[in-house]
LUMSE-793540 format. One record per residue (C-alpha): residue number from 1; residue in three letters; x negated, y, z negated. Coordinates in steps of 0.02 Angstrom, whole numbers, always signed. Example, Ala and Ser with C-alpha at 12.3 -4.5 7.8 and 13.67 -1.06 7.14 Angstrom:
BEGIN
i 1 aa ALA x -615 y -225 z -390
i 2 aa SER x -684 y -53 z -357
END
This chain:
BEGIN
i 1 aa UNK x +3030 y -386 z +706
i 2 aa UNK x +3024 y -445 z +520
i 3 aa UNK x +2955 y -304 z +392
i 4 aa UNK x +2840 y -460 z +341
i 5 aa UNK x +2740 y -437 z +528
i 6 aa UNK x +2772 y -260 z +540
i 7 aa UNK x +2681 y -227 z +365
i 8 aa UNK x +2536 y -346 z +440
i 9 aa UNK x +2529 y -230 z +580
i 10 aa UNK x +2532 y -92 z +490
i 11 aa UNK x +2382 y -174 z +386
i 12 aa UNK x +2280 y -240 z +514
i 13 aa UNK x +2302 y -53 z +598
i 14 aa UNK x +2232 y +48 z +462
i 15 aa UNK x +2107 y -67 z +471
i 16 aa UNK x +2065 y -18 z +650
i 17 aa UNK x +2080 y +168 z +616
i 18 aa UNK x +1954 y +130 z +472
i 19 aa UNK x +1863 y +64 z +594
i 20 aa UNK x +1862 y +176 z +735
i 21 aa UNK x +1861 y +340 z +586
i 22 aa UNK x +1687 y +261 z +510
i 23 aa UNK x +1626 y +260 z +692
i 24 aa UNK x +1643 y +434 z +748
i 25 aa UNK x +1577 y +481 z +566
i 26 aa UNK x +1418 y +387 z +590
i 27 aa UNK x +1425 y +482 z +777
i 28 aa UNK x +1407 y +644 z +714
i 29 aa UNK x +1294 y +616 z +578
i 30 aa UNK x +1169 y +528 z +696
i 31 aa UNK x +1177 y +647 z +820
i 32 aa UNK x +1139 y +523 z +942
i 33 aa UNK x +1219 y +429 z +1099
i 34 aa UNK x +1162 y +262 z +1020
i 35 aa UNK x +1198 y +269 z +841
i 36 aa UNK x +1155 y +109 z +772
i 37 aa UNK x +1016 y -15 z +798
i 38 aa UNK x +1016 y -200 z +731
i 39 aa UNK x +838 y -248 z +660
i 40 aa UNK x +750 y -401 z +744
i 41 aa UNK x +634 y -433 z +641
i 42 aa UNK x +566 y -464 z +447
i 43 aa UNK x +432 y -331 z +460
i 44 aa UNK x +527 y -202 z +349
i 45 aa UNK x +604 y -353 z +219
i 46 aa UNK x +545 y -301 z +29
i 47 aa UNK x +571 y -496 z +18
i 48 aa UNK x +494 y -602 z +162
i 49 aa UNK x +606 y -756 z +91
i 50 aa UNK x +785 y -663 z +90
i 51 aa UNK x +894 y -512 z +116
i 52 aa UNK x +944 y -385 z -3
i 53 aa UNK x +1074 y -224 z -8
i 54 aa UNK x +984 y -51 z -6
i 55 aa UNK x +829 y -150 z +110
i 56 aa UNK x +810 y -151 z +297
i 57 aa UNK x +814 y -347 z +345
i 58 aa UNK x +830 y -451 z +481
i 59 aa UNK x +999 y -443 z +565
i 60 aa UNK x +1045 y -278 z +477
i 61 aa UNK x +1110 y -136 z +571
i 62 aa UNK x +1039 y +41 z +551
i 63 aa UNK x +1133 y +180 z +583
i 64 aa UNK x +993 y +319 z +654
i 65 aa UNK x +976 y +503 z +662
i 66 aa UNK x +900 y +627 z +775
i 67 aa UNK x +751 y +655 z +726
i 68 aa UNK x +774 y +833 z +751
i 69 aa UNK x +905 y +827 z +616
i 70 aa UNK x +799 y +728 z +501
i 71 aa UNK x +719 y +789 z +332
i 72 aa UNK x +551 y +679 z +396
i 73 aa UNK x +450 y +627 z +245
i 74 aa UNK x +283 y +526 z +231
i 75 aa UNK x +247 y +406 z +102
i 76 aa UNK x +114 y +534 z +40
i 77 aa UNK x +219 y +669 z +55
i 78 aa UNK x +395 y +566 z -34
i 79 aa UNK x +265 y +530 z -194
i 80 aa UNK x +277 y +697 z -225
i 81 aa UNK x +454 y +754 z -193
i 82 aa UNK x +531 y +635 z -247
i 83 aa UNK x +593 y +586 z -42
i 84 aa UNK x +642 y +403 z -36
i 85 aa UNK x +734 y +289 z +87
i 86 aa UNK x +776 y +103 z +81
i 87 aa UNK x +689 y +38 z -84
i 88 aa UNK x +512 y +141 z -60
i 89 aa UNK x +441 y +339 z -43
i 90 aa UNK x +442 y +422 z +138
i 91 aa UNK x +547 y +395 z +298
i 92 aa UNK x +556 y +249 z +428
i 93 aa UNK x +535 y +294 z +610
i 94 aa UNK x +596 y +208 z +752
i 95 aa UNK x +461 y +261 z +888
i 96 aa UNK x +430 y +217 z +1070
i 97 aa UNK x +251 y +115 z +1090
i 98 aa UNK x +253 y +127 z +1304
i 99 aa UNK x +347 y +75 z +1445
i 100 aa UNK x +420 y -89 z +1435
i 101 aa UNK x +390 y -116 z +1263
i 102 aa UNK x +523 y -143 z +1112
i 103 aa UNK x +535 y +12 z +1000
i 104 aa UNK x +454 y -38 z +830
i 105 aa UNK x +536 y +38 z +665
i 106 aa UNK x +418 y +52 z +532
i 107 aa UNK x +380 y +165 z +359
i 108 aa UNK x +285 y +351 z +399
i 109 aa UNK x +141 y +332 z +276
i 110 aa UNK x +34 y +475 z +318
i 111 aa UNK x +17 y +622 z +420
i 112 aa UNK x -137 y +684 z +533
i 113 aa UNK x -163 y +811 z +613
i 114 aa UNK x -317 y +798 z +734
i 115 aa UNK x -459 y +937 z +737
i 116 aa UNK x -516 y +923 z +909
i 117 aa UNK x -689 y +880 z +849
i 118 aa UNK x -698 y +676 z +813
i 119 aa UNK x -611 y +737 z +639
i 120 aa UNK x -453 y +736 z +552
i 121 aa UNK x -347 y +836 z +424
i 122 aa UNK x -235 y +751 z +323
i 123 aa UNK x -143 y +887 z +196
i 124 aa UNK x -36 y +772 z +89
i 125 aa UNK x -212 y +693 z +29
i 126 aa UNK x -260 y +869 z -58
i 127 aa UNK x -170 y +808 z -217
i 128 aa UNK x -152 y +597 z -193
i 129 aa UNK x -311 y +511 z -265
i 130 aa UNK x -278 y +346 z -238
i 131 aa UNK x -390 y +365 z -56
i 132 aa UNK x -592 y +356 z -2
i 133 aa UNK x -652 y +409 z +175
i 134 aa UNK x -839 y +342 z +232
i 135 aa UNK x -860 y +495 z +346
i 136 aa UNK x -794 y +620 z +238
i 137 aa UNK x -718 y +640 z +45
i 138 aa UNK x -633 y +815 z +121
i 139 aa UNK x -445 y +784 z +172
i 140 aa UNK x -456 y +933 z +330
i 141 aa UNK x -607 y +836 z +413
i 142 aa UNK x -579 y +649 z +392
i 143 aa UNK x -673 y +521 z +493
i 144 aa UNK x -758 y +343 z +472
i 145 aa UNK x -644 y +228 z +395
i 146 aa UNK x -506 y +284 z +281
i 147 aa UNK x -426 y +159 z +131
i 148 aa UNK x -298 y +177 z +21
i 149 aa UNK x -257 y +69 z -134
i 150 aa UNK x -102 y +25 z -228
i 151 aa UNK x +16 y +90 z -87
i 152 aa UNK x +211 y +46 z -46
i 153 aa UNK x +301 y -58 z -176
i 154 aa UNK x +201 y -204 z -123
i 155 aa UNK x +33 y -111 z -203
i 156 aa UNK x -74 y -144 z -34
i 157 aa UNK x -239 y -95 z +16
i 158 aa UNK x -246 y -37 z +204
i 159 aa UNK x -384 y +17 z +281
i 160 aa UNK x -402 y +119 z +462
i 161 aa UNK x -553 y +155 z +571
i 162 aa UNK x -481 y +334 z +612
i 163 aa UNK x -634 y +317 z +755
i 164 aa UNK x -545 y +211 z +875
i 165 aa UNK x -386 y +318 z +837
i 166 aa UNK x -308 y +400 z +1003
i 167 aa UNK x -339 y +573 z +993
i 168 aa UNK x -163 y +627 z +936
i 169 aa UNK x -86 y +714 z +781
i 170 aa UNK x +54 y +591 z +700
i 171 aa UNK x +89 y +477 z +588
i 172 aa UNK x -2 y +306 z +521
i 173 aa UNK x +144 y +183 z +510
i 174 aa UNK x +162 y +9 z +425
i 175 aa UNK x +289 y -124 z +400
i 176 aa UNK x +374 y -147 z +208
i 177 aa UNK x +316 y -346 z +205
i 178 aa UNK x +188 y -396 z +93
i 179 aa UNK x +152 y -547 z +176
i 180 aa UNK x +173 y -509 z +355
i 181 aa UNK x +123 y -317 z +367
i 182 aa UNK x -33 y -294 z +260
i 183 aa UNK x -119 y -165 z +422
i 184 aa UNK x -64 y +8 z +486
i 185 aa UNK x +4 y -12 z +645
i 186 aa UNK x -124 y +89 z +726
i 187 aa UNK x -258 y -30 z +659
i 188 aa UNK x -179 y -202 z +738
i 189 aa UNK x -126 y -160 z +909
i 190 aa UNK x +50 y -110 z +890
i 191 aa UNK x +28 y +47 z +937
i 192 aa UNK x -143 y +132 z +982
i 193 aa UNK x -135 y +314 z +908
i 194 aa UNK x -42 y +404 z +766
i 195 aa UNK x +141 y +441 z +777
i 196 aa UNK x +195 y +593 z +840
i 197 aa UNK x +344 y +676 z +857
i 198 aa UNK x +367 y +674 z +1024
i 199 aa UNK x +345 y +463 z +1003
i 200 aa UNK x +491 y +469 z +886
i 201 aa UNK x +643 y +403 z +962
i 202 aa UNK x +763 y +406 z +781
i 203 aa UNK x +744 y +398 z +588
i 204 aa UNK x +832 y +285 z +491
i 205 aa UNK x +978 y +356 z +394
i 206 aa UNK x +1093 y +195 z +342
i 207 aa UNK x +1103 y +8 z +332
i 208 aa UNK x +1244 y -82 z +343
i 209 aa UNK x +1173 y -263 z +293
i 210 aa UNK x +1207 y -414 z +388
i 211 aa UNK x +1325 y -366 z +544
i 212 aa UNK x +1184 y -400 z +665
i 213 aa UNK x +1137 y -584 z +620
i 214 aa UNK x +1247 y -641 z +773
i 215 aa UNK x +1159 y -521 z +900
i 216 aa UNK x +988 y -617 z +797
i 217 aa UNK x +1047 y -782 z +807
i 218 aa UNK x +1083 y -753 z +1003
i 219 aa UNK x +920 y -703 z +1052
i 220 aa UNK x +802 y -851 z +1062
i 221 aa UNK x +657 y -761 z +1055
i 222 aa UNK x +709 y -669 z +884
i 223 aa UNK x +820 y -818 z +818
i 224 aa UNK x +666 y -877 z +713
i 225 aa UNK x +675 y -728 z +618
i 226 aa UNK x +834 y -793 z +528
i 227 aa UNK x +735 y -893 z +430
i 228 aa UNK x +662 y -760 z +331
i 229 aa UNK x +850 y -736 z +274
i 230 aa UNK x +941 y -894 z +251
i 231 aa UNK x +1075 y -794 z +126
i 232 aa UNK x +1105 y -662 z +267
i 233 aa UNK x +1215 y -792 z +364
i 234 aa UNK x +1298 y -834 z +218
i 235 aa UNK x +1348 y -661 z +155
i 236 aa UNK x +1413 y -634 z +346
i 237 aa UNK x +1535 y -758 z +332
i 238 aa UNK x +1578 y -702 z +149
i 239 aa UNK x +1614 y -513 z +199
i 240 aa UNK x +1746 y -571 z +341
i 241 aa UNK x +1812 y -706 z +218
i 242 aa UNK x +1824 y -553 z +101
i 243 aa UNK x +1934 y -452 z +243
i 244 aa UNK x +2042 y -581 z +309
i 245 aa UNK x +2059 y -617 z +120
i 246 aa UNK x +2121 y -431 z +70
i 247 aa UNK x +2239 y -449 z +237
i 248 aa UNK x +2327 y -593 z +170
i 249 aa UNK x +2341 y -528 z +6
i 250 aa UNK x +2420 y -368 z +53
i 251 aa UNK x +2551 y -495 z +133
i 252 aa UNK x +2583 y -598 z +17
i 253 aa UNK x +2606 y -456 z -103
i 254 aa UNK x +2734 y -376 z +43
i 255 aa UNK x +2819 y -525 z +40
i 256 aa UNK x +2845 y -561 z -144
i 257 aa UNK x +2919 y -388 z -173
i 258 aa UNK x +3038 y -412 z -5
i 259 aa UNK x +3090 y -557 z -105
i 260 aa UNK x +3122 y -479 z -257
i 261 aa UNK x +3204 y -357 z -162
i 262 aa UNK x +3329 y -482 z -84
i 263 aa UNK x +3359 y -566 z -253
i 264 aa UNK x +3420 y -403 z -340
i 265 aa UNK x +3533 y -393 z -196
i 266 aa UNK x +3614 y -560 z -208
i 267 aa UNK x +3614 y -523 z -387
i 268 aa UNK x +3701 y -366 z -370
i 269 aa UNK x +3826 y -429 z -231
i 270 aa UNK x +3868 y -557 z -362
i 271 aa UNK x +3908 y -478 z -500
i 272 aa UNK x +4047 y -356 z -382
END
């Protein structure tokens, strides 16, 4: 075999162990079976129109974590610590809504905890203004409908009839998109009660952008999707140009330094 293909090998194999290394890593930091989880729709996108690094997207991948290994964070709760993940304050959940039903992955705005008597205690609300409550202006015994303005990057105003809530404690979850996912999730049918832990199937640790647009694009049902990210395609096809591209460079460069090699030798042979 030539050094030429064995170098390529040898390229093209550290690749692999790259590869396979970056694998088990994301395995033990998830702390799950299932590590990663490619993102079907454009309900988290910052950007309803394209994709962007440091964003969850359409055909990203997420790598997840156990929630039992998570630092958990509302969007409340991250205003004040400081706790932010993927271009806003707070945590995104991926949590089970029933039997038979996708798992939704959404942003952990709030946290209730339910009294037992029609009423609600919210703690994170003790020093956050930026709320009003029809039943109540007392965060430990909320009820009636509850509004908060100038929320998320996207400066919303949600409202919630905490009412009609299922009689859980959890979280109130909502999409990133400002166009798309103006409503709690609790509010619009996605899911009919808070959040709680025992709902929460992973947390969002990592995105690795674009490496699930072909798993998008093969799903009819989610293909549509795609649209809300015309560059994601694009910057696919650029990050394997980009590796190929580094593969063939490293040969090339093997090659031109075999050949100088070779000419010092016939050099050398001629001058004896």
């Amino acid at each position: 075999m030539k050094r030429g293909s064995k170098f390529l090998i040898a390229v093209c194999g550290f690749l692999v162990i790259c590869i396979i290394g970056g694998y088990v890593g994301i395995h033990a930091a998830s702390g799950l079976d299932s590590p990663l989880s490619v993102i079907m729709s454009s309900s988290m996108q910052h950007d309803n129109h394209q994709s962007a690094i440091g964003v969850i997207d359409t055909g990203d991948v997420m790598v997840v974590q156990d929630p039992n290994k998570a630092n958990i964070q509302s969007y409340i709760e991250g205003l004040t610590t400081g706790h932010k993940t993927f271009g806003d304050y707070g945590s995104v959940l991926i949590y089970d809504r029933g039997d038979d039903v996708n798992p939704c992955i959404h942003r952990a705005i709030v946290w209730l905890d339910y009294n037992g008597n029609g009423t609600w205690r919210a703690p994170s609300l003790q020093t956050y203004t930026a709320w009003t409550c029809t039943g109540s202006t007392d965060f430990r015994s909320l009820s009636g409908t509850l509004t908060f303005t100038d929320i998320t990057q996207s400066h919303k105003e949600v409202s919630i009839n905490l009412d009609n809530l299922g009689k859980q404690s959890g979280y109130l979850t909502m999409g990133d998109n400002p166009e798309s996912n103006r409503y709690f999730d609790q509010a619009v049918g996605i899911i009919s009660h808070p959040v709680g832990t025992d709902d929460i199937r992973s947390v969002a640790l990592y995105e690795l952008p674009w490496l699930g647009v072909i798993k998008v694009y093969m799903t009819p049902s989610k293909k549509a999707y795609l649209d809300h990210v015309p560059n994601s395609i694009y910057s696919m096809i650029a990050l394997f140009i980009m590796v190929f591209a580094i593969i063939y460079c490293c040969d090339i460069f093997y090659q031109k330094k075999e050949l100088k090699q070779k000419q010092k030798e016939l050099e050398r042979l001629r001058e004896l």
